[in-house]
MARKOL-43830 format. One record per residue (C-alpha): z, y, x. Coordinates in pm, 1 decimal, m for minus. Each point is the difference from the previous one (the first is absolute). Example, Ala and Ser with C-alpha at 12.3 -4.5 7.8 and 13.67 -1.06 7.14 Angstrom:
! MARKOL-43830
+----------+----------+----------+
|       pz |       py |       px |
+----------+----------+----------+
|    780.0 |   m450.0 |   1230.0 |
|    m66.0 |    344.0 |    137.0 |
+----------+----------+----------+
//
This chain:
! MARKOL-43830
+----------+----------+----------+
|       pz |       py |       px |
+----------+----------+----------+
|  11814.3 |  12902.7 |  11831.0 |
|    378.6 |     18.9 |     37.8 |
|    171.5 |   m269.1 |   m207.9 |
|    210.6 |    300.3 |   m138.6 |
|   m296.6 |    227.8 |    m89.2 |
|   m157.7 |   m356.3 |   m232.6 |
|    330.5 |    m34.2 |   m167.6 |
|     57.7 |    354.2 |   m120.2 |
|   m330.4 |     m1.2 |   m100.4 |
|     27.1 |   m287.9 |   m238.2 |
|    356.3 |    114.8 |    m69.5 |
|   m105.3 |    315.7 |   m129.5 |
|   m238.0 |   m129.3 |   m288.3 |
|    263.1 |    m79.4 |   m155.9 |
|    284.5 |    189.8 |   m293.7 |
|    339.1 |     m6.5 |    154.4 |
|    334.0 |     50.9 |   m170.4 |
|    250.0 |    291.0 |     10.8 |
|    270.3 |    m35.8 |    235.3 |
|    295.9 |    246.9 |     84.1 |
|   m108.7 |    356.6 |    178.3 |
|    135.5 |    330.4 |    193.7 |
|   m149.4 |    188.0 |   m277.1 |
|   m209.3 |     11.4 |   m302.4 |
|   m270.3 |    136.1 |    169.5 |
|   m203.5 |     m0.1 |    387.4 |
|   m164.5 |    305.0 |    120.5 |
|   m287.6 |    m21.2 |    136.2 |
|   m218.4 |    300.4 |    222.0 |
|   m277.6 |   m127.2 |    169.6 |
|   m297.2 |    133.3 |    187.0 |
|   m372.9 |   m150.1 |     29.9 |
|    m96.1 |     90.3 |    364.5 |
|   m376.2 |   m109.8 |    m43.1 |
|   m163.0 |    281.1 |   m137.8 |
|   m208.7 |     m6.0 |   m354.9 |
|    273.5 |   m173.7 |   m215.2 |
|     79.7 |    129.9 |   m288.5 |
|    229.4 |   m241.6 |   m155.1 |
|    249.2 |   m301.4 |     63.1 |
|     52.0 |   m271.8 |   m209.1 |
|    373.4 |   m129.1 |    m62.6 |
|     45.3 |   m383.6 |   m109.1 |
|    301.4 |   m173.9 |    m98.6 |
|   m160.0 |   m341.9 |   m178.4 |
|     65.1 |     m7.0 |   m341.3 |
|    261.5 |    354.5 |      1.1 |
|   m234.2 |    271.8 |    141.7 |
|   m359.2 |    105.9 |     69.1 |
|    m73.6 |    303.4 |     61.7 |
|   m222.8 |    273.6 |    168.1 |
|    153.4 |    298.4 |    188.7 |
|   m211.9 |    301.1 |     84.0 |
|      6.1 |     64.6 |    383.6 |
|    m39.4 |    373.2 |    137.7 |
|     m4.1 |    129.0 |    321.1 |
|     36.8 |   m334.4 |    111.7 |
|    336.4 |    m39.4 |   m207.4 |
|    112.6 |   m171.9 |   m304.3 |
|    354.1 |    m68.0 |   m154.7 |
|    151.5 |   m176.8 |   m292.1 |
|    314.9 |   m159.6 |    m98.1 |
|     m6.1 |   m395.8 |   m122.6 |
|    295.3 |   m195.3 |   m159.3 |
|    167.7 |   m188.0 |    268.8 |
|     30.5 |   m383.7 |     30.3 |
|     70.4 |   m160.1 |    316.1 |
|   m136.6 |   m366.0 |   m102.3 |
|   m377.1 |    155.2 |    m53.6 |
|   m276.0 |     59.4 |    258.5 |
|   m170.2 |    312.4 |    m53.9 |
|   m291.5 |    133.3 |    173.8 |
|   m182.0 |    366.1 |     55.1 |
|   m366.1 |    m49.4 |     25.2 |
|   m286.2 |    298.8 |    111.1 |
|   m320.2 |   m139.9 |     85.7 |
|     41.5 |   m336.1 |    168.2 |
|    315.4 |    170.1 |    160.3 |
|    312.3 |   m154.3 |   m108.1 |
|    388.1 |    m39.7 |     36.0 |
|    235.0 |   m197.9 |   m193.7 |
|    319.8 |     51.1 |    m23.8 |
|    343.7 |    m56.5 |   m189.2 |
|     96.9 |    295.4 |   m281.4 |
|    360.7 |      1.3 |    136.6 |
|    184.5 |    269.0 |   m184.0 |
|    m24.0 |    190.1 |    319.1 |
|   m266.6 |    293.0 |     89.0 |
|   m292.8 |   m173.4 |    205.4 |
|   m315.1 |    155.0 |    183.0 |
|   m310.4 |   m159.0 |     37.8 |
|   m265.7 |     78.9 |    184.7 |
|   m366.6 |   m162.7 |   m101.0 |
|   m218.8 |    m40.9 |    338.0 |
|   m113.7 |   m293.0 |    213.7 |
|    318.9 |   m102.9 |     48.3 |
|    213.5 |     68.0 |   m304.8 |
|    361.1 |    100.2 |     10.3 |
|    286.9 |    m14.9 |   m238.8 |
|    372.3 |    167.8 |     84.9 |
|    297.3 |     91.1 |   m175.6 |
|    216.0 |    280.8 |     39.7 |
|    313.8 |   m214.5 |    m12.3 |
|    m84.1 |   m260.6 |    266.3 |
|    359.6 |   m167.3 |    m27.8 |
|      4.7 |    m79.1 |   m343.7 |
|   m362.1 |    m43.8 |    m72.8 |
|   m161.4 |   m343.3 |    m59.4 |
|   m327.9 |    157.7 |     76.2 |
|    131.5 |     42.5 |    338.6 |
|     93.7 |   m378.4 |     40.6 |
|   m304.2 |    m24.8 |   m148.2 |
|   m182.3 |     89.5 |    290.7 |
|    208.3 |   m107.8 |    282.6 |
|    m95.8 |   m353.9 |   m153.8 |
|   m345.1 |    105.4 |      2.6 |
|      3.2 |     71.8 |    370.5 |
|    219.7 |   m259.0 |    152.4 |
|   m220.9 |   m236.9 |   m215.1 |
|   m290.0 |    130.2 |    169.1 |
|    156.8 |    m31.3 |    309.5 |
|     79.5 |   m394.9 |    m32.0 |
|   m350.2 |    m45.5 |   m129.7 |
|   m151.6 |    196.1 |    336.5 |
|    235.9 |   m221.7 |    203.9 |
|   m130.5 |   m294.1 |   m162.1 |
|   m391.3 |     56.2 |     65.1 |
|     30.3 |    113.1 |    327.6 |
|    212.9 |   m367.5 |     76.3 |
|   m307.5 |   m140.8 |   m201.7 |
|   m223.9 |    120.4 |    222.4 |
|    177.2 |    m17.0 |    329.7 |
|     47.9 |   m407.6 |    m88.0 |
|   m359.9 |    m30.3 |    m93.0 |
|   m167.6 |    223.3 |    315.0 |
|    212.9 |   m230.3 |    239.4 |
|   m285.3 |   m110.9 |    276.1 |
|    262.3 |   m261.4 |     89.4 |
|     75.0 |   m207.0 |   m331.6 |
|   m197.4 |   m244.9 |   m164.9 |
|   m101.5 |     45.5 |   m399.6 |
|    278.0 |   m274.6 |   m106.4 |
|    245.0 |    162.8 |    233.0 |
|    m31.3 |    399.6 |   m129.6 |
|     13.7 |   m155.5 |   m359.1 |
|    289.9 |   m161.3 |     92.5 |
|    148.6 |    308.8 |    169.5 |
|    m75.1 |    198.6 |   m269.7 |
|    127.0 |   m256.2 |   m296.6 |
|    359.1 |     94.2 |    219.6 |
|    m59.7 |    359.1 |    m16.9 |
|    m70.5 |    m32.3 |   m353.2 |
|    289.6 |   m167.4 |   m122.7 |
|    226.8 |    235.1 |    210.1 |
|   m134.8 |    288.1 |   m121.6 |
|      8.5 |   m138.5 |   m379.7 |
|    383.9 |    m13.6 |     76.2 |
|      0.4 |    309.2 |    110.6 |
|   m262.8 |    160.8 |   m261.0 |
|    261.9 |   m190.4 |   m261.2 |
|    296.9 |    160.8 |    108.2 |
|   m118.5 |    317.1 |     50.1 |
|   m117.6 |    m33.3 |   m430.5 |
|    331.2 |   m143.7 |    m97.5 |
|    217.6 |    258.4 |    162.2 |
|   m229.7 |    320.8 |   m119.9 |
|     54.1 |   m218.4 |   m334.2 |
|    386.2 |    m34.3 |    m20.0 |
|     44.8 |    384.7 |     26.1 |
|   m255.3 |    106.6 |   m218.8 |
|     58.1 |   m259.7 |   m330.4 |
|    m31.5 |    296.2 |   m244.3 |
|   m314.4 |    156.1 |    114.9 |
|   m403.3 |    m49.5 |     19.6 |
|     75.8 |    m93.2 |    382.6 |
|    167.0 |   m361.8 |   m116.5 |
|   m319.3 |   m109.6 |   m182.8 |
|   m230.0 |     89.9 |    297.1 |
|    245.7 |   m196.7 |    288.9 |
|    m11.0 |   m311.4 |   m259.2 |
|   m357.0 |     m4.7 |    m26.5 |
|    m32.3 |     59.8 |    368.1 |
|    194.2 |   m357.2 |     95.4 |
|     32.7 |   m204.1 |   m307.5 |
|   m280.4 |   m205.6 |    124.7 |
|    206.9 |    m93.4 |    307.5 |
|    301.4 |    m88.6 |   m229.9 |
|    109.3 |   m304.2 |   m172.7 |
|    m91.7 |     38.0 |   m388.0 |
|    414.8 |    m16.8 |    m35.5 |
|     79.6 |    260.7 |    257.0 |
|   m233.5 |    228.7 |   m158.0 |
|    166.7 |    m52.2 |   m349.1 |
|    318.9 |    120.2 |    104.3 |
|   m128.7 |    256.9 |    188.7 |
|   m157.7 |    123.4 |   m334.7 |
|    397.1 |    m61.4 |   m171.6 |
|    144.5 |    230.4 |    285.8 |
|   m233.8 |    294.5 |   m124.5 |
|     95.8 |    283.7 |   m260.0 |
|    m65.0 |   m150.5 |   m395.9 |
|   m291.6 |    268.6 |    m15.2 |
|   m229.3 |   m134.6 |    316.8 |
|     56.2 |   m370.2 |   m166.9 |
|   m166.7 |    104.6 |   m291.8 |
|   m314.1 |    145.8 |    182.9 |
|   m306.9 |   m102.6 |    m50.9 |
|    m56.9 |   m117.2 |    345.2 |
|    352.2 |   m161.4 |     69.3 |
|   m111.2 |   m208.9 |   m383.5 |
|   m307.3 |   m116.8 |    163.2 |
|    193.3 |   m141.7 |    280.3 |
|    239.3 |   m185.2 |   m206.4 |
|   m233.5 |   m150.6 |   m254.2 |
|   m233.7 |   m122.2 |    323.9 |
|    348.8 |   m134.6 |    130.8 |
|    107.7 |   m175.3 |   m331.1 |
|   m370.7 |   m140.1 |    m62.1 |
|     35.5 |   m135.3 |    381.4 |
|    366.6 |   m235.0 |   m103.1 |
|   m160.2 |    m34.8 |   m359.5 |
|   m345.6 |   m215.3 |    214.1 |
|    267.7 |   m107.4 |    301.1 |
|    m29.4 |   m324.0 |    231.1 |
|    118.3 |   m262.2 |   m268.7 |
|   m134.6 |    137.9 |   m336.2 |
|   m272.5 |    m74.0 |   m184.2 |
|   m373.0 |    185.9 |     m7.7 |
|    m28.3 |    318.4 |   m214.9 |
|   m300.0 |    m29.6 |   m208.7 |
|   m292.6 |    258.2 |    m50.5 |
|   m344.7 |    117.5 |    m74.9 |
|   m301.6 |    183.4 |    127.9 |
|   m343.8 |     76.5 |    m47.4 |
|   m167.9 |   m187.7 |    302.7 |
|   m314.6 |     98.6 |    128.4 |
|   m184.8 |   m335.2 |     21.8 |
|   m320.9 |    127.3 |    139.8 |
|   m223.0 |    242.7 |     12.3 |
|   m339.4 |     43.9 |   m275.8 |
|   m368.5 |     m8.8 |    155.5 |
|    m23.7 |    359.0 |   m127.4 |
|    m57.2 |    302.0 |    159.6 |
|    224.8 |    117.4 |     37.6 |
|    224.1 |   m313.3 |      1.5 |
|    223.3 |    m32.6 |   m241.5 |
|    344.4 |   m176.3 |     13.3 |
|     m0.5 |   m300.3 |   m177.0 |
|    394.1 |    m60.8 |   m148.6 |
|    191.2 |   m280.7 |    m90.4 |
|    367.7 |    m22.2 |   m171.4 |
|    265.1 |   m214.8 |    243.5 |
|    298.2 |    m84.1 |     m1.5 |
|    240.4 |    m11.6 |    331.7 |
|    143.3 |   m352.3 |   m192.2 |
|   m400.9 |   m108.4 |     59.1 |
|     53.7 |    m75.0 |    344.4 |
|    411.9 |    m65.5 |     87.1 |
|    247.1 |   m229.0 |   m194.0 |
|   m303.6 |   m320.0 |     m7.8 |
|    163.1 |   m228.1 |    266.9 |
|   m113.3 |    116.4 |    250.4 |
|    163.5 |    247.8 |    326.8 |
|   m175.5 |    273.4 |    m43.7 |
|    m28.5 |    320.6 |    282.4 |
|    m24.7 |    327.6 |   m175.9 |
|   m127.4 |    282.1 |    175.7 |
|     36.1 |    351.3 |   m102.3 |
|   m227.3 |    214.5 |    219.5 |
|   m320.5 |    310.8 |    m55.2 |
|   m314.7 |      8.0 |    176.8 |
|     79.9 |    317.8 |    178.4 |
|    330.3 |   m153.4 |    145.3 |
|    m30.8 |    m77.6 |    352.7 |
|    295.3 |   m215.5 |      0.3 |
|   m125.4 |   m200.3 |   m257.0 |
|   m301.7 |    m49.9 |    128.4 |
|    140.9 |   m110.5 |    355.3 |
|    229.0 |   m282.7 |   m181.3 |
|   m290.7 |    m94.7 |   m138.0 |
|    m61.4 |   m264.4 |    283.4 |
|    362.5 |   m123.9 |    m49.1 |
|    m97.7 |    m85.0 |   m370.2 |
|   m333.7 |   m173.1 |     92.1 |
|    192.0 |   m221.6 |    267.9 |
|    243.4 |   m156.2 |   m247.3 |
|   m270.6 |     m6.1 |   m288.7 |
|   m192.1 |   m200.8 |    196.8 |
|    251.8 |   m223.1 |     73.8 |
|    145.0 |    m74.5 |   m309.4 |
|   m229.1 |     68.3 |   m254.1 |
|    m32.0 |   m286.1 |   m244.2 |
|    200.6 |   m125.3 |   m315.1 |
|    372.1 |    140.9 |    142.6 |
|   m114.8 |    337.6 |     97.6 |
|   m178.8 |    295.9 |    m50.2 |
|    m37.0 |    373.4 |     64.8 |
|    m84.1 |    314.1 |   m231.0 |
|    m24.7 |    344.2 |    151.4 |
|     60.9 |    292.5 |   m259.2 |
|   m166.2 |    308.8 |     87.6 |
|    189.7 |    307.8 |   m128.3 |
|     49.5 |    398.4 |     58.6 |
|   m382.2 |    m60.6 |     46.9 |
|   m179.7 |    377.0 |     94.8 |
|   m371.5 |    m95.0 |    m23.4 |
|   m170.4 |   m190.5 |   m242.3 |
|    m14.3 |   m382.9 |    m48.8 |
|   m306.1 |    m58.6 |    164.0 |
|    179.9 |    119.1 |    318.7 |
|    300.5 |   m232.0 |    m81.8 |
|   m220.7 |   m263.5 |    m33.2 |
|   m193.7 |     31.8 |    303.5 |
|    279.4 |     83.1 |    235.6 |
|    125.8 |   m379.9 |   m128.8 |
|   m335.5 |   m167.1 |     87.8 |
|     16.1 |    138.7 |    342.7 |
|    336.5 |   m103.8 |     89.1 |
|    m94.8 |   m309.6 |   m154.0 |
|    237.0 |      3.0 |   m280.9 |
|    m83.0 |   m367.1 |   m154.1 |
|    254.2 |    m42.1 |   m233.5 |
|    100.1 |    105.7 |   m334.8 |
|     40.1 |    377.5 |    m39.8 |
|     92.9 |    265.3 |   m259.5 |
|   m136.3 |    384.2 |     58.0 |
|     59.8 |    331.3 |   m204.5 |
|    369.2 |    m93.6 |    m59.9 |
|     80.5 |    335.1 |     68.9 |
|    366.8 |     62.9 |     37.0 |
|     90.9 |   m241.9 |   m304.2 |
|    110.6 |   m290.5 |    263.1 |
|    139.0 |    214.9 |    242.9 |
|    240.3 |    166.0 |   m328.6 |
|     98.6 |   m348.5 |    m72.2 |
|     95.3 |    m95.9 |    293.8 |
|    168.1 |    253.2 |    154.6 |
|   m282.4 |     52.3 |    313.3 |
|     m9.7 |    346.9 |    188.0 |
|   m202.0 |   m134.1 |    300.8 |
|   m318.0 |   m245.4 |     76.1 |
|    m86.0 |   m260.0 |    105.8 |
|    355.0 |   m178.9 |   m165.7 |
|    m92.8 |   m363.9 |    m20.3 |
|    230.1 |   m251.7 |   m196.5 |
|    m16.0 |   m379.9 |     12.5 |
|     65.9 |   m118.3 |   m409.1 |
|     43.0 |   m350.6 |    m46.4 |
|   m161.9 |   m268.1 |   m218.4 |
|    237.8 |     59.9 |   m335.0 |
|    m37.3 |    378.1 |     63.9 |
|    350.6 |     64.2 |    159.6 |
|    m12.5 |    305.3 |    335.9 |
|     71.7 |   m180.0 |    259.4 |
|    m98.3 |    289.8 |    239.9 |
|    m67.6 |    343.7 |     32.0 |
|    m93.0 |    223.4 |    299.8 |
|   m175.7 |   m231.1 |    208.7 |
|   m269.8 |     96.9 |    295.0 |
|   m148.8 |   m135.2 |    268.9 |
|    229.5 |   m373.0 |    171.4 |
|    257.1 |     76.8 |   m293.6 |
|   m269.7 |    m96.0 |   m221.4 |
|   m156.1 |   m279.9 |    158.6 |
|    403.4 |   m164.9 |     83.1 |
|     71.1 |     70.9 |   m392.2 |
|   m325.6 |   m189.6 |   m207.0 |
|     20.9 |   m269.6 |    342.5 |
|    436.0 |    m46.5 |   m139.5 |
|   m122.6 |   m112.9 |   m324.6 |
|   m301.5 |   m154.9 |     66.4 |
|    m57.0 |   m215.2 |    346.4 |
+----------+----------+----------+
//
């Protein structure tokens, strides 16, 4: 899936502010080319729902216009989003679902969907260089990864660019919250902050931009240097004889297992995260090393999608020995400001951060600094 197709997908759950506008109002005529539809269904989260009748294959309607919300036109599983512009659009439901506007040089729905397709493009450029590295007859495994870990970060550059320029001439409109999302991942947590300052009042009050900044803000609040944020969660400590099994809980506290003189490893990672699972070995390494009075490691399961039972079997397999906390659910990951797993931090024996972000030989070279 295109990495702009997940992002307006998440982006449009959500209620966005009013922003300046061409007009009061978009018009909207649309036609349903599979046959057998009889209505369309108009969303604008939290400002509009509602069902148009569809006849002869056509429908119309006029919405209120705001150029910082997503909207979408849905028949079936057919579907098109789109931009309510203040200029007259046309969409047309099929497999491959089209939105235009009448006024192409002034409409946002327009730049709208030349981001859309020159997105696309980069992204069709990028897995066909995927696969070209990884079919090579005449490279070794380490070499394509390292070919490709080159590709990468040039294309990230690119990708980044390509986000920050749609971004700079579109700060008043749904199209600035979109190009954000798309690279602030890429970005250092400061460059994304004043990104967020450059864009109209309106956008910085949106839901989605809010999010951003309170996971920024939680991320300085539980920086490299402060000490441990406290919390609690319903464990799942085992599971009953019953049938079925029942989970059996227990009440801990994250204060339980960091601040008690001792380094400690946290780990923040899900069963169904391959990642996780493949630093896994990394952990096991160093636990075996240093286990003992000075050190220890506790893996926090969160953002878990099956039950516990799978939690806690995915952990015996990997042969997760050490201390561990499941169902935390997203309470950790609120706290401290996490928006991707595995994030491993190293918290030292009075329960200061002494580092966060740490995979693979950046792990091992930080716990060996403060303990060999």
């Amino acid at each position: 899936m295109k990495i702009s197709r997940l992002i307006i997908a998440a982006t449009a759950a959500l209620t966005l502010a009013s922003c300046a506008k061409v007009s009061d109002t978009t018009r909207i005529t649309g036609t349903v080319v599979p046959a057998g539809l009889d209505e369309v269904n108009v969303v604008i989260k939290g400002q509009l729902d509602t069902i148009v009748p569809v006849k002869d294959g056509k429908f119309s309607l006029t919405i209120p216009t705001d150029i910082c919300a997503y909207a979408t036109a849905e028949a079936g599983s057919y579907v098109a989003g789109f931009i309510p512009d203040g200029t007259a659009l046309k969409i047309v439901l099929d497999e491959k679902s089209t939105v235009t506007s009448s006024s192409p040089k002034i409409s946002i729905q327009e730049r709208f969907n030349d981001f859309n397709a020159r997105t696309e493009e980069l992204m069709d450029e990028f897995s066909a260089k995927r696969q070209e590295i990884y079919s090579s007859d005449s490279l070794s495994q380490e070499q394509k990864q390292e070919r490709f870990d080159e590709f990468y970060e040039d294309f990230m550059d690119i990708f980044s660019e390509f986000n920050k320029d749609v971004l700079e001439a579109n700060k008043d409109n749904f199209l600035a919250i979109i190009t954000l999302s798309e690279v602030r991942y890429y970005l250092e947590d400061e460059e994304v902050m004043e990104l967020i300052a450059s864009m109209a009042p309106a956008l910085q009050e949106n839901k989605n931009i809010q999010g951003i900044k309170d996971a920024i803000q939680a991320r300085i609040d539980t920086s490299e240097g402060t000490m441990f944020k406290d919390f609690t969660v319903e464990t799942v400590a085992g599971m009953t004889r019953s049938i079925p099994p029942q989970p059996k809980y227990k009440t801990v506290k994250f204060s339980d297992y960091v601040g008690k003189g001792k380094y400690v490893i946290v780990d923040f990672w899900s069963p169904w995260c391959g990642p996780c699972k493949r630093e896994m070995p990394n952990i096991k390494a160093i636990y075996d090393k240093y286990h003992g009075k000075k050190f220890d490691v506790l893996s926090i399961a969160v953002w878990e999608r099956q039950g516990p039972e799978v939690t806690i079997n995915t952990a015996a397999e990997l042969g997760m020995v050490w201390n561990q906390i499941n169902n935390a659910g997203s309470v950790p990951t609120e706290i401290y400001g996490i928006e991707g797993i595995p994030h491993i931090m190293l918290i030292g024996p009075d329960g200061t951060i002494l580092k966060r972000g740490l995979y693979g030989e950046a792990l091992a070279e930080a716990v060996a600094e403060y303990l060999d």
